[in-house]
C-alpha positions in Angstrom: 126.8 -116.5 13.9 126.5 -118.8 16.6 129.2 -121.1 17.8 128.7 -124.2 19.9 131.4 -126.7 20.6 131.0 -130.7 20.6 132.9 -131.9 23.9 135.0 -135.0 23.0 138.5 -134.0 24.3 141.0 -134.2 21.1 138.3 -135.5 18.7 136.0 -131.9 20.0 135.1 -130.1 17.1 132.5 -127.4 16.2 129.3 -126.0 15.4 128.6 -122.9 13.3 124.9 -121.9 12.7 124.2 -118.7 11.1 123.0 -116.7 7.7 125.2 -116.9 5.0 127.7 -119.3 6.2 128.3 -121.5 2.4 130.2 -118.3 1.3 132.4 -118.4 4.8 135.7 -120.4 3.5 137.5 -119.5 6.7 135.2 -121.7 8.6 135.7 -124.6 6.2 139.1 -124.4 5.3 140.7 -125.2 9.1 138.4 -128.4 9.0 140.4 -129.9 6.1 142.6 -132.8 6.0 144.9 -133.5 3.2 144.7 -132.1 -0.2 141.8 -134.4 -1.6 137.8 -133.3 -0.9 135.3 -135.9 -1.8 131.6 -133.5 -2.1 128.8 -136.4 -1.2 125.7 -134.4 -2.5 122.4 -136.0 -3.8 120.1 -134.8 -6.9 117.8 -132.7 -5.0 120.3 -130.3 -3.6 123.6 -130.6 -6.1 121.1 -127.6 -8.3 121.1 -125.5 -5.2 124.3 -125.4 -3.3 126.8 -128.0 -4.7 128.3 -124.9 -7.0 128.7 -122.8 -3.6 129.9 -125.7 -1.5 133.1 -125.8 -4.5 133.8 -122.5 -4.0 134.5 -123.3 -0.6 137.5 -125.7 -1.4 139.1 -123.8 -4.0 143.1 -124.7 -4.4 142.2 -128.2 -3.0 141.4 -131.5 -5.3 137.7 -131.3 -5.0 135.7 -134.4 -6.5 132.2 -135.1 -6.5 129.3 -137.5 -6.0 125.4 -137.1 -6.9 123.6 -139.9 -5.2 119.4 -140.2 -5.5 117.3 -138.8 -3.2 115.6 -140.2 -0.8 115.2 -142.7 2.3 114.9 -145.4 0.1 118.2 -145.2 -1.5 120.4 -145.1 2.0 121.4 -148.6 1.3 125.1 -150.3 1.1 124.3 -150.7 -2.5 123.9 -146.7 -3.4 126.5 -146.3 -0.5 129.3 -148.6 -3.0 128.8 -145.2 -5.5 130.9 -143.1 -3.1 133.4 -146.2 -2.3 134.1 -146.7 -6.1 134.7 -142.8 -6.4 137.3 -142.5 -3.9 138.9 -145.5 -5.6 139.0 -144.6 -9.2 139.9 -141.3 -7.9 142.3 -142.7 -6.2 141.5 -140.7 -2.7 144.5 -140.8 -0.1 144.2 -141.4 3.7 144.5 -138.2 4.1 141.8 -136.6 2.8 138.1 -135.6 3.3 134.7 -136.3 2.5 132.0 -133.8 3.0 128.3 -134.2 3.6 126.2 -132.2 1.9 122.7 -132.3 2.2 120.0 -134.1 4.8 120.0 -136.3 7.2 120.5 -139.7 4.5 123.3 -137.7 3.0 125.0 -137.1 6.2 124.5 -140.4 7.8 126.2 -142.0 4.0 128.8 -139.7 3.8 129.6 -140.3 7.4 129.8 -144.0 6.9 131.8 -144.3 4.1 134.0 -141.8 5.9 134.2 -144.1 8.9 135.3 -147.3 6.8 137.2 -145.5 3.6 140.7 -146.8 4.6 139.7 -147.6 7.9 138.7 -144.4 8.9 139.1 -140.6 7.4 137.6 -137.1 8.1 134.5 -135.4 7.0 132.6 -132.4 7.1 128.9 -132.1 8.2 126.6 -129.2 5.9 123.0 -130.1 6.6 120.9 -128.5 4.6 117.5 -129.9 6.2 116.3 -128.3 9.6 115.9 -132.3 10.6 119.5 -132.9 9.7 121.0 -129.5 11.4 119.5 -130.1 14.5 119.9 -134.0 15.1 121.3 -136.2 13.0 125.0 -133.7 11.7 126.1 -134.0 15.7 127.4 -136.5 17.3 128.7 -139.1 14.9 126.2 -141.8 14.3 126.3 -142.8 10.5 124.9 -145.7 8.7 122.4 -147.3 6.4 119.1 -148.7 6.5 118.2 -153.0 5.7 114.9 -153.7 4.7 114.1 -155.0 7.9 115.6 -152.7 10.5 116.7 -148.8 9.9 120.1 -147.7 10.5 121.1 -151.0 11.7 124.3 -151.0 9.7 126.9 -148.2 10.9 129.1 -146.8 13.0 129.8 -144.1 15.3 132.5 -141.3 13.8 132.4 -138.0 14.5 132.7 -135.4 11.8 135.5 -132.3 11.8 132.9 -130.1 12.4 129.6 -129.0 11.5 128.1 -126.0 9.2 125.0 -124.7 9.2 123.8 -122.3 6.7 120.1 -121.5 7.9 119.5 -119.8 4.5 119.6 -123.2 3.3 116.2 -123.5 4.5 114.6 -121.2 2.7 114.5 -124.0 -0.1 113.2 -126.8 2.0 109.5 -127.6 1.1 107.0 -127.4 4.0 106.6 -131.0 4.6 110.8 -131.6 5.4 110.4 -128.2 7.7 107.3 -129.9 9.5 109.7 -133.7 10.0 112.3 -131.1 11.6 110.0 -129.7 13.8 109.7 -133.7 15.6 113.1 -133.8 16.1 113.0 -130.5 18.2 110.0 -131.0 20.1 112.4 -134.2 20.9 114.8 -132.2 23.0 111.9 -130.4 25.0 110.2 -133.7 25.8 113.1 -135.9 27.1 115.2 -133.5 29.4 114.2 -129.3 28.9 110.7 -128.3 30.1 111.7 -124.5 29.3 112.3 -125.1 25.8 109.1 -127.5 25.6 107.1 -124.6 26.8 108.8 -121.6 24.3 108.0 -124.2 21.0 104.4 -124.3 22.3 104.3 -120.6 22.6 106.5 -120.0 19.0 105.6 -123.0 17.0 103.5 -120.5 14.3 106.9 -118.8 14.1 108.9 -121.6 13.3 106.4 -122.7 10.6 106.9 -119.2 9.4 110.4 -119.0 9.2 111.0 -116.9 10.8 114.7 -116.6 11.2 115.6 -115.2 14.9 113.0 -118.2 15.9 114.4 -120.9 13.9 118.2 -119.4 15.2 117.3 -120.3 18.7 115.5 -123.6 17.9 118.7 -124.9 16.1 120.7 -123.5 18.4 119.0 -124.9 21.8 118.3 -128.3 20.5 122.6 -128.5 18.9 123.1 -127.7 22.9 121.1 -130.4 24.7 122.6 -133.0 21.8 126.0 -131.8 22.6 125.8 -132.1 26.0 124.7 -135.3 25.7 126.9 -136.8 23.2 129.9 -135.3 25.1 128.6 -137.4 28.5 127.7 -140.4 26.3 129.1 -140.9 23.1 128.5 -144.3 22.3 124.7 -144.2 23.5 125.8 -147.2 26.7 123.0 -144.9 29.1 121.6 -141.2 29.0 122.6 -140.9 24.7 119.3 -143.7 24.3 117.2 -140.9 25.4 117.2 -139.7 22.4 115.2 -142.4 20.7 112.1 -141.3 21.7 109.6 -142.0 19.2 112.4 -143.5 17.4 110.9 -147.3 18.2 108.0 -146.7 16.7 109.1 -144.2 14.1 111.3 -146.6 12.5 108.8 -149.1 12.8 106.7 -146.9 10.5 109.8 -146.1 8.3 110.1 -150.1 7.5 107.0 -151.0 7.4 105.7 -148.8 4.8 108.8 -148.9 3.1 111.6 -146.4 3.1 110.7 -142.7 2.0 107.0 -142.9 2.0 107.0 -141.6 5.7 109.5 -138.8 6.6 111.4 -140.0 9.3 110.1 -136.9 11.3 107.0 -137.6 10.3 107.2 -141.3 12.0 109.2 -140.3 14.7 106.0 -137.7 15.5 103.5 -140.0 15.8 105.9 -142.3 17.6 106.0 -139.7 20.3 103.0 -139.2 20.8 102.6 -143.3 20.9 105.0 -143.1 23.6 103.6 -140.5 25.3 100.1 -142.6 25.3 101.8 -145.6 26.6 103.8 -143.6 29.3 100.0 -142.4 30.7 98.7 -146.9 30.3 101.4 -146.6 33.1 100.6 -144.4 35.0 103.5 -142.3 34.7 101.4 -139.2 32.8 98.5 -137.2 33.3 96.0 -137.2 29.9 96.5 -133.4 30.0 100.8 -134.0 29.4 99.5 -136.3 26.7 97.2 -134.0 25.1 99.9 -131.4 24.9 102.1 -133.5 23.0 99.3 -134.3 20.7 98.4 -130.6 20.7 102.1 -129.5 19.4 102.7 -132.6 17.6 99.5 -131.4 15.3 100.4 -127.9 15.3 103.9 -128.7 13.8 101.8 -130.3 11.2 103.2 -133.4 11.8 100.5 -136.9 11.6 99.2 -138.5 14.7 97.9 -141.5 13.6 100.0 -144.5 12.4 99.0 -146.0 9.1 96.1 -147.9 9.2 98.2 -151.5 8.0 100.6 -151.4 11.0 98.7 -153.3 13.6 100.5 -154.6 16.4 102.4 -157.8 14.8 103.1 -155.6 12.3 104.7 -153.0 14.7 106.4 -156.1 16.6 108.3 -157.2 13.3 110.2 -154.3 13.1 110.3 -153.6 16.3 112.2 -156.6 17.9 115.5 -155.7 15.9 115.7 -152.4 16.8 118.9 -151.4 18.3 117.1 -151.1 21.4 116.4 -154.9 22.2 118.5 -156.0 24.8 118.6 -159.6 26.1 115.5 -160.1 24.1 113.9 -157.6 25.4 112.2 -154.5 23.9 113.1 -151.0 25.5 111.0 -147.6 25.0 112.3 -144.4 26.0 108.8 -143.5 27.8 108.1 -140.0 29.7 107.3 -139.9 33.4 106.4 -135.7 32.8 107.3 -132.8 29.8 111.2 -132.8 30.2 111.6 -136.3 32.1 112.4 -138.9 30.3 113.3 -142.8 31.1 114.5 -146.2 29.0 112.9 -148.6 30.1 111.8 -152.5 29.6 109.0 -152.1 32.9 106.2 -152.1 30.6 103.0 -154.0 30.1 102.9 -155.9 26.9 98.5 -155.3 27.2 99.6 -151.2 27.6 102.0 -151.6 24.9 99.4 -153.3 22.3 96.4 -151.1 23.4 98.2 -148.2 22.4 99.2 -149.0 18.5 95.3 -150.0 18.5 94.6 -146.5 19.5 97.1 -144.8 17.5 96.2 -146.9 13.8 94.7 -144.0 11.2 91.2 -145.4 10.5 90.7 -147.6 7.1 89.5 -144.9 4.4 
């Protein structure tokens, strides 16, 4: 088992990753507040690992809520299931909700957790390689409106994180291909070494193969953690971790919540940055072609749909959480590992690359 440590000063808390660790109740049980344990699950995962997930809170008041799955339903409206819950349960202050599942579940259960009461704990389990290795650390929770995703939230940082890598061996290819973006992420933005080990291990990571995926979790909880500790509340470096997120949830809206994966979007959207970055100047075509080349061979699409034109991009675009003073800001690349957010972009650049990047009309 690996053990990282989130660096927040009296709100720090931890990160397991390792084999086996659902059936580990002495890493659970020191994360508990109060006597009451609220179990956010959803439909797809409550078959596979809500029964284990009990066992870890045996003696305490353990409750439980089974939301839908899917992008589509991380809305205040399905959120208002877990609210009513805790209230006809009648959940004290001091208790604590736990997240079970991906990345939606998480950012819900982390949500509700920041506003139940005006605030209470929670428990990160990610059970999706996308949710272990972004979106359990460092506190960002919220839900999507039709015209902007994960516009609605707050920041609230969890009691600590588990990750049960067996937990993937359920997940279907396509979820373990969106995971992939969000590492290839870290490498891009600010660690050239770990860009250049996924380019050499990507087949092992599509093969599960566990030491591989180990180290990929691991490395990319690391650079998140050392980020979120310097900037928790995403005022400077903590942005950087957008990249391909403008786009990507771009594509999320505009084809409607949970056709795209949001690491499928937030693939192409790097490589969309990554074209833009070389309009600039900033690239060479051969950094660009290696973020296409790894982007494909995580199996991830490269081409936005063939409906999102550039107005179409621009609708969704403009109230991102980005936009500052009007302005849109892209987290661009000036090499592999170097990273920049920026406004210093030409509109012309910025519109010749989503004509590029558009799949062609079948």
């Amino acid at each position: 088992m690996k053990t990282l440590h989130v660096d927040l000063g009296d709100r720090s808390y931890p990160i397991y990753i390792g084999q086996g660790l659902l059936g580990q109740v002495e890493l659970v049980r020191p994360l508990v507040v109060g006597r009451q344990v609220l179990i956010v699950t959803n439909d797809t995962i409550a078959p596979l690992y809500l029964e284990q997930a009990r066992q870890l809170f045996q003696g305490f008041q353990v409750e439980t809520v089974i939301l839908p799955d899917g992008e589509q339903f991380k809305t205040l409206e399905v959120l208002n299931r877990v609210f009513d819950a805790l209230l006809t349960r009648r959940f004290e202050r001091r208790c604590t909700l736990v997240a079970l599942g991906g990345g939606v579940i998480g950012d819900m259960t982390g949500f509700a957790a920041a506003c139940y009461q005006r605030g209470v704990p929670f428990i990160q389990i990610p059970t999706t390689l996308l949710a272990q290795v972004d979106s359990s650390v460092g506190g960002k929770t919220g839900v999507n409106h039709p015209l902007g995703k994960n516009m609605i939230g707050a920041f609230h940082q969890p009691q600590g994180v588990l990750i049960d890598t067996d937990s993937l061996k359920t997940l279907d290819d396509r979820q373990l291909s969106a995971g992939l973006a969000e590492i290839i992420k870290y490498g891009l933005i600010n660690d050239t070494e770990f860009f250049d080990w996924l380019e050499a291990n990507m087949p092992r990571l599509l093969a599960r193969e566990p030491d591989a995926l180990v180290y990929a979790i691991e490395r990319s909880c690391q650079d998140k953690a050392a980020v979120v500790a310097a900037d928790e509340r995403e005022s400077g470096m903590r942005a950087l971790l957008n990249l391909g997120h403008t786009f990507g949830h771009a594509i999320e809206a505009g084809t409607g919540y949970g056709t795209w994966l949001h690491g499928e979007a937030v693939g192409t959207g790097m490589l969309m940055a990554a074209d833009l970055s070389h309009r600039e100047g900033w690239i060479s075509t051969d950094d660009v072609q290696r973020v296409e080349d790894i982007i494909d061979k995580a199996q991830l699409p490269t081409r936005a749909p063939a409906k999102m034109d550039f107005d179409h991009f621009m609708e969704y675009m403009a109230v991102d959480k980005k936009v500052a003073e009007g302005k849109l800001r892209l987290v661009l690349l000036k090499g592999i590992g170097d990273s920049v957010m920026t406004d210093a972009f030409s509109m012309e650049n910025l519109r010749a690359t989503i004509g590029a990047h558009r799949a062609i009309e079948a």
